[in-house]
N, C-alpha and C positions, 0 to 999 in steps of 0.2 A: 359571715359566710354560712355559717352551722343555721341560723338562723333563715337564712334562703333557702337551703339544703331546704328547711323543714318546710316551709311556705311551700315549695316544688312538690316535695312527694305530697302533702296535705291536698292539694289541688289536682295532683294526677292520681289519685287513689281515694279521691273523696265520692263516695256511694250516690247512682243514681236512682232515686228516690221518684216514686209516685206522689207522696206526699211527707211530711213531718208534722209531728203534731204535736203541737209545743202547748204543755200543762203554762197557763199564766197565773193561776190563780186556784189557791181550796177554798178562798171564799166562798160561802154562797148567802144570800139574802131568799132562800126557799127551804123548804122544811119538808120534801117530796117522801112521801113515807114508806116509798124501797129502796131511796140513797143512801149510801154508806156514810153519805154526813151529817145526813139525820139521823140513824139507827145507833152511827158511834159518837154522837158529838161529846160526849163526855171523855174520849178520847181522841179525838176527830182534831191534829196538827193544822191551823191554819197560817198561812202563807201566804206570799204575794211574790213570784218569781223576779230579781233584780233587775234591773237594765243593764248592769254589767254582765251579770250572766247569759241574758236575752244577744246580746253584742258578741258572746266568744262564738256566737253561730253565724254569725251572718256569713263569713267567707265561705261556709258550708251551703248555703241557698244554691247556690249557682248551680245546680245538677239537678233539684228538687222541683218538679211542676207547681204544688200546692203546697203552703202553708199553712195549717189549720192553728188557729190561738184557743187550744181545748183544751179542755180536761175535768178534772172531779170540783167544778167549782163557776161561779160567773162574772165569764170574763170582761165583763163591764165595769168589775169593782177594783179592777187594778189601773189605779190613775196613770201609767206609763201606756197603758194599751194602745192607745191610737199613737203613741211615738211607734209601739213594736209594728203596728200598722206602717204606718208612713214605710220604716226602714223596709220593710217586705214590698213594698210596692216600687219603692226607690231601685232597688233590684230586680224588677222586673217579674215577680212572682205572683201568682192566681195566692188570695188571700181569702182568709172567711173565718167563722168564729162562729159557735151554736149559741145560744141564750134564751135564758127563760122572758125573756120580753120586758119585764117589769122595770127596768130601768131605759127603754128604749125611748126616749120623749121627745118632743121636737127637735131639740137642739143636738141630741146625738146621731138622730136620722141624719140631720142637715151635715153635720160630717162626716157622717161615714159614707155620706154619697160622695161629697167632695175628695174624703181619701180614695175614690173608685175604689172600694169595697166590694169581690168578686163576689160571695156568697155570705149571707146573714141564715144561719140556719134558728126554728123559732118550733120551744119545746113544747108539747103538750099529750093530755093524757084524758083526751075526750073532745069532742066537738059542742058541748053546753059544758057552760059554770057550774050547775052543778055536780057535774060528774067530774070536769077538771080541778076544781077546786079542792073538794076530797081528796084526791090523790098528789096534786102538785100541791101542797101544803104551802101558804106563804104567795102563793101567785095568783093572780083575779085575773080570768078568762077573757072576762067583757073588754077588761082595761088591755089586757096584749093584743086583742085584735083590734081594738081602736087605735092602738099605734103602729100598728103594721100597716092597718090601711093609709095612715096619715105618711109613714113612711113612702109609700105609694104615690101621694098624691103629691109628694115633694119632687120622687123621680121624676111624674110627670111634670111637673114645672120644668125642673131642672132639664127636661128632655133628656135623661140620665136612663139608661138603661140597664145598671146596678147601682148594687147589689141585687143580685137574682134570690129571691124569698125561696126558703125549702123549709118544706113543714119535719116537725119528726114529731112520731107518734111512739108511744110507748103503750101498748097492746096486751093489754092482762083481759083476764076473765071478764072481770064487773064493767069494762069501758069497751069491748070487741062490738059490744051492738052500735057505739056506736060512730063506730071505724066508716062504716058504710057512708053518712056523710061526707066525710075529709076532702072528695073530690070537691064536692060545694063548695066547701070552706077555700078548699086552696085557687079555684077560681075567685071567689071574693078578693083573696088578700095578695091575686097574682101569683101564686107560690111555680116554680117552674118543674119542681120536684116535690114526692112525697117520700120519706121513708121511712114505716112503719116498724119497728126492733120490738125485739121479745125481753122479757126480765132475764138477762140472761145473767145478771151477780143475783144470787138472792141471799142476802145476809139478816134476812132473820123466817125463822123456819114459819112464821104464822103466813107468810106471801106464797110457800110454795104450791099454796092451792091455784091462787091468782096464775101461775105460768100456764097461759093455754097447751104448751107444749106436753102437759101432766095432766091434763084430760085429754086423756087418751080416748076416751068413750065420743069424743064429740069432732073425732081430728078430721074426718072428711069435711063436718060444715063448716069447720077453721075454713078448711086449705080451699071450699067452694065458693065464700065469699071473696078470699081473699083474691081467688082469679076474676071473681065479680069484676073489682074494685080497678083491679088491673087493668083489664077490657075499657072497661069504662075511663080509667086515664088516661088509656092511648090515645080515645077518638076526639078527650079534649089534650091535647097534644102536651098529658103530661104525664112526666117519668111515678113508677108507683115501684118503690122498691123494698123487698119483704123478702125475710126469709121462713122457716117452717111450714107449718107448725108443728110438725113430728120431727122425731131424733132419729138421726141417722148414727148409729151405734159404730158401724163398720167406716165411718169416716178417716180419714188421715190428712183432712186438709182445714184449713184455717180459714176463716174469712177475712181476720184482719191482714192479710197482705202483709203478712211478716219479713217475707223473702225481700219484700222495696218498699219497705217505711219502717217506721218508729216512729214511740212515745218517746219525747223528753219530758220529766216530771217537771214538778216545781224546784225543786233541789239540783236539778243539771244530771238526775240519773237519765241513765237510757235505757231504757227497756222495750218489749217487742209489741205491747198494745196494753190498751186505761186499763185492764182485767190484770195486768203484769205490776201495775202502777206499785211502788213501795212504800205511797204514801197509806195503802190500805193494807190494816193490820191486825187482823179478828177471827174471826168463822164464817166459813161461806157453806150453804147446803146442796147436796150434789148427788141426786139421787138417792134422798132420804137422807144423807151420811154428814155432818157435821164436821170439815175437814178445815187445816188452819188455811188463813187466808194469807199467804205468803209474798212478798214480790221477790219481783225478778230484775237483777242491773246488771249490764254489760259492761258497765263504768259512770262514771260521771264528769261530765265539760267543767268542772273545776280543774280538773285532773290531768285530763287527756283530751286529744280534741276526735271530735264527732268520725273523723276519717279510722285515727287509730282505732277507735273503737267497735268502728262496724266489720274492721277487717281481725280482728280478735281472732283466735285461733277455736275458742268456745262460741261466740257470736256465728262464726261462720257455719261452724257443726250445728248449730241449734239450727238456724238457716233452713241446711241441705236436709232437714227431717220434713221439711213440709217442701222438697223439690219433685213435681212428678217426672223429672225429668229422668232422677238417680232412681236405680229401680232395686228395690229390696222388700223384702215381705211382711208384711204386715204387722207380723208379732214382733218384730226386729226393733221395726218403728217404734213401737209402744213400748216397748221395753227401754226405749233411748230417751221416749219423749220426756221430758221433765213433769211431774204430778200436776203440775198447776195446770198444765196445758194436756194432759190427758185427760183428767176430771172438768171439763170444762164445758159447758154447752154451747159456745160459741163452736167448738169442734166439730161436736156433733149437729149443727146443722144450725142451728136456732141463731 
């Protein structure tokens, strides 16, 4: 009976979610030289998240639109993956997964169409090898996009109309010139979405040149291009989504959608977004300043399940600081806010 009791409340008080985003993996098979798994790999925990652990969520999907299989790592190298697939799909769930491409080959295309695979997001950090290749260390430009096309060319067979292709770009100084492409690119490889993200961890002080957001001297022809690009993806009917590139100081809102989602790590922690993640554990720089890099857990799905812990009596107060809806003053805020999420440029705009 105690045991229904719990099933009962677990499902009448289990959080509805825009999405969840389940860490599967710190693996990675890349060497990207602003990732915290290259900068710390000499400390840098890797993992591969259980399929037991994967399994104490699923009664939790059923309120959640999207399942993202993300995190500080690629999710291609966790042999359970397309089971954690399958079960998110079996449930009825919008699934997808970011990846550096380099493991995507026929045979994996050819299934993740057949798991109807809702979004394949595909990383990069320049539109030519040479400039991607420098920065994504470990991953060959020519070779991702000769499988994304081939990807493509499978859908087309398959008269399969996903996995839907979304580009992500990662936008520093030395690769901005040549952002202006991307629209090209993402008509090539069908992409339906593009979304462009700033260095927003910088864990080692020699990048903090690279954040466009810190040339300050140049932020109009950031933000003029960036509308360029914009314009130009609507008329070919595709989404172009960017934030900056200037800091918005007087912010009090989050972009990660705190209020209706979570990160699950690799470990079964829950925390509020991959910048919270516990699995990074170092210095991050933040307006010159060199501060620890801390995470953040509201619990962990060994422990407790995914319900109790989003209705936490801390969980919920951290929540209500980024609600516009509760109205209080500014300095209140910030003085509640936790550091990690005060000093953070994802706050502030970026």
């Amino acid at each position: 009976m105690f045991e229904w009791i719990k099933r009962r409340l677990n499902k009448i008080c289990s959080p509805a979610l825009d999405w969840v985003q389940i860490e599967v993996t710190t693996y990675c098979n890349g060497s990207c030289i602003y990732c915290p798994h290259t900068i710390m790999r000499h400390s840098w925990a890797q993992k591969h998240m259980p399929m037991e652990l994967f399994c104490t969520l699923v009664p939790f999907l059923e309120y959640t639109d999207l399942v993202y299989l993300q995190g500080w790592g690629e999710p291609l190298l966790n042999d359970h993956l397309f089971d954690m697939l399958r079960i998110c799909k079996n449930q009825g769930k919008r699934t997808g997964f970011t990846t550096n491409g380099m493991l995507l080959n026929e045979d994996m295309s050819r299934r993740l169409i057949d798991l109807d695979l809702d979004i394949i997001g595909i990383s990069l950090a320049g539109t030519s090898a040479k400039t991607h290749d420098r920065i994504r260390k470990g991953t060959h430009f020519s070779k991702i996009i000769s499988q994304v096309e081939t990807l493509c060319k499978i859908k087309a067979e398959k008269n399969a109309s996903r996995p839907n292709v979304h580009l992500a770009y990662l936008m520093i100084k030395s690769n901005f010139h040549e952002l202006e492409e991307i629209i090209s690119l993402a008509k090539r490889v069908e992409a339906k979405q593009v979304v462009a993200s700033n260095l927003s961890l910088i864990v080692d002080p020699k990048l903090s040149a690279e954040a466009i957001f810190n040339d300050t001297v140049h932020t109009d022809y950031y933000r003029e291009i960036l509308d360029e690009i914009r314009d130009k993806a609507a008329r070919e009917d595709i989404i172009f989504d960017y934030h900056g590139p200037g800091l918005d100081h007087a912010s009090l809102r989050c972009r990660e959608n705190v209020r209706r989602a979570c990160v699950i790590n690799v470990e079964g922690e829950v925390t509020p977004c991959v910048l919270t993640n516990p699995v990074l554990s170092s210095y991050y720089i933040f307006n010159g300043d060199s501060l620890p890099l801390t995470g953040m857990s509201f619990g962990n799905l060994w422990n407790e399940s995914l319900t109790q812990i989003w209705n936490k009596e801390d969980y919920t107060r951290f929540r209500a600081l980024f609600d516009p809806e509760i109205k209080r003053e500014p300095e209140q805020i910030r003085s509640e806010m936790p550091q990690r999420c005060l000093k953070c440029y994802k706050r502030l705009g970026v």
